[in-house]
Phi, psi and omega in degrees: 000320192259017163286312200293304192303310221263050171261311194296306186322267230318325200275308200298310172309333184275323152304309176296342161312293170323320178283308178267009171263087193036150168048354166359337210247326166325328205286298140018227163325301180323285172327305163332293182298313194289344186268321183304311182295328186302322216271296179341297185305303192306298206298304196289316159304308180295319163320336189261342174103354194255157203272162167015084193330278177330301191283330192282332184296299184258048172237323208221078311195329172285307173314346202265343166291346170255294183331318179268331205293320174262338174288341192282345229252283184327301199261018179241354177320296199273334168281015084011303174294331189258351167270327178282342165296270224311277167331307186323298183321307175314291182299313179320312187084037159261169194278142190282310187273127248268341187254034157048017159264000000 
């Protein structure tokens, strides 16, 4: 038990660390952007009538192998998308940056 606690100190400390270290601001941001897509997934299901990602996964036990299969569908969609410009841009010999410098 007491390997665990000072696993858990040890870890807590390295977060905290982490407020005053390089990229400090990831600490952040990150969370921010992953709660804006959940709620983005959340708006677009509802608009659409269908329930939830989350409540339809764990109410309906036939559904959850397509359920989990389009949420992975869902978060590998956009970065996928920005690698394949990028490699495009890269062979094309175009500029990676969007105001043409």
């Amino acid at each position: 038990m007491d390997a665990i606690l000072d696993m858990l100190f040890a870890r807590g400390e390295h977060l905290l660390d982490r407020f005053s270290g390089p990229l400090n601001f990831r600490l952040v941001v990150m969370p921010l952007v992953v709660s804006f897509l959940a709620l983005r997934a959340h708006w677009k299901d509802v608009r659409e009538g269908r329930p939830t990602i989350f409540g339809a996964f764990v109410t309906d036990p036939v559904k959850r192998r397509r359920l989990f299969r389009q949420a992975l569908k869902e978060l590998v969609r956009g970065p996928i998308t920005r690698i394949t410009r990028l490699l495009y841009r890269r062979w094309a010999g175009t500029s990676i940056d969007r105001h043409g410098g």
